[in-house]
C-alpha positions in Angstrom: 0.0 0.0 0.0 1.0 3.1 -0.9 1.3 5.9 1.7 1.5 8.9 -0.6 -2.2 10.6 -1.8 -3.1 9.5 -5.0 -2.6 13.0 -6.3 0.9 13.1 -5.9 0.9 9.3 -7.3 -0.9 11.2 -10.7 1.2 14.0 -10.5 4.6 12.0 -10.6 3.0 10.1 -13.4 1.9 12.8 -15.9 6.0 14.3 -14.7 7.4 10.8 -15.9 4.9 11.0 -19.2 6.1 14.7 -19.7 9.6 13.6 -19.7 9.3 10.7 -21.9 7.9 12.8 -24.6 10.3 15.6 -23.8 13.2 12.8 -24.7 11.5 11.1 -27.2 10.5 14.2 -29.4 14.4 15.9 -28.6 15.8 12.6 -30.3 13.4 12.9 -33.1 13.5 16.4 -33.8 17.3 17.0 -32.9 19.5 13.6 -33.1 17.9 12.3 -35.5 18.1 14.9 -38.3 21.7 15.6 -37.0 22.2 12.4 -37.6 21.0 12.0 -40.9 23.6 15.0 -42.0 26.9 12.5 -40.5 28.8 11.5 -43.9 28.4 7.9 -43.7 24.7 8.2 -42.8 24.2 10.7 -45.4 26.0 8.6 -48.4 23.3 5.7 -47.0 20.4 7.7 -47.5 21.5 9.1 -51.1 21.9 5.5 -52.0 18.8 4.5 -51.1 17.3 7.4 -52.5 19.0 6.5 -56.1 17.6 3.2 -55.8 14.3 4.5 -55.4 13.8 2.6 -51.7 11.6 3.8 -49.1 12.8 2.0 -46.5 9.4 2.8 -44.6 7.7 0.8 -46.9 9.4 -2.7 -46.8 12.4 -5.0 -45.1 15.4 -4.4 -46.7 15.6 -8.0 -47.0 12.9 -7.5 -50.4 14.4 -4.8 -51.8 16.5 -6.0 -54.7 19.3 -3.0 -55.0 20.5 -4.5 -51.8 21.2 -7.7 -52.3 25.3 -7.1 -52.6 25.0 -5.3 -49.1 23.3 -8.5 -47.8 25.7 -11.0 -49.3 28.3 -9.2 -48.6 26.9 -9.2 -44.6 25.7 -12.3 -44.6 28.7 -14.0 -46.5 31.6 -16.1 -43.7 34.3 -14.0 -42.4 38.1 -14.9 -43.1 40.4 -15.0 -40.5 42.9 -12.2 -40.4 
């Protein structure tokens, strides 16, 4: 049993809620568009983008441009 009023139960709630949008919407509308800017990351997206892939729209795993990328992940790893 909890000793504290249910108010203050509510309040710390809705301040945990707050905060977990507060993160959630500072990764999406900061990091991630930063992100998306980093040269590697960038040269990813313009590749998809050449290939015409949506990456929203299905697994990479059907998308037929990236098939080398998958063999080439998928394929066994020689010793150095």
């Amino acid at each position: 049993m909890s000793t504290l009023p249910v108010a203050c139960d509510r309040r710390t709630g809705l301040i945990r809620l707050a905060s977990i949008a507060l993160v959630t919407a500072a990764i999406w509308l900061l990091v991630l568009p930063r992100l998306a800017e980093f040269p590697p990351v960038a040269r990813w997206l313009k590749r998809l983008d050449d290939h015409k892939v949506d990456p929203s729209a299905m697994y990479y795993t059907e998308v037929e441009a990236l098939k080398p990328t998958l063999e080439r992940l998928n394929a066994p790893r020689r010793a150095p």
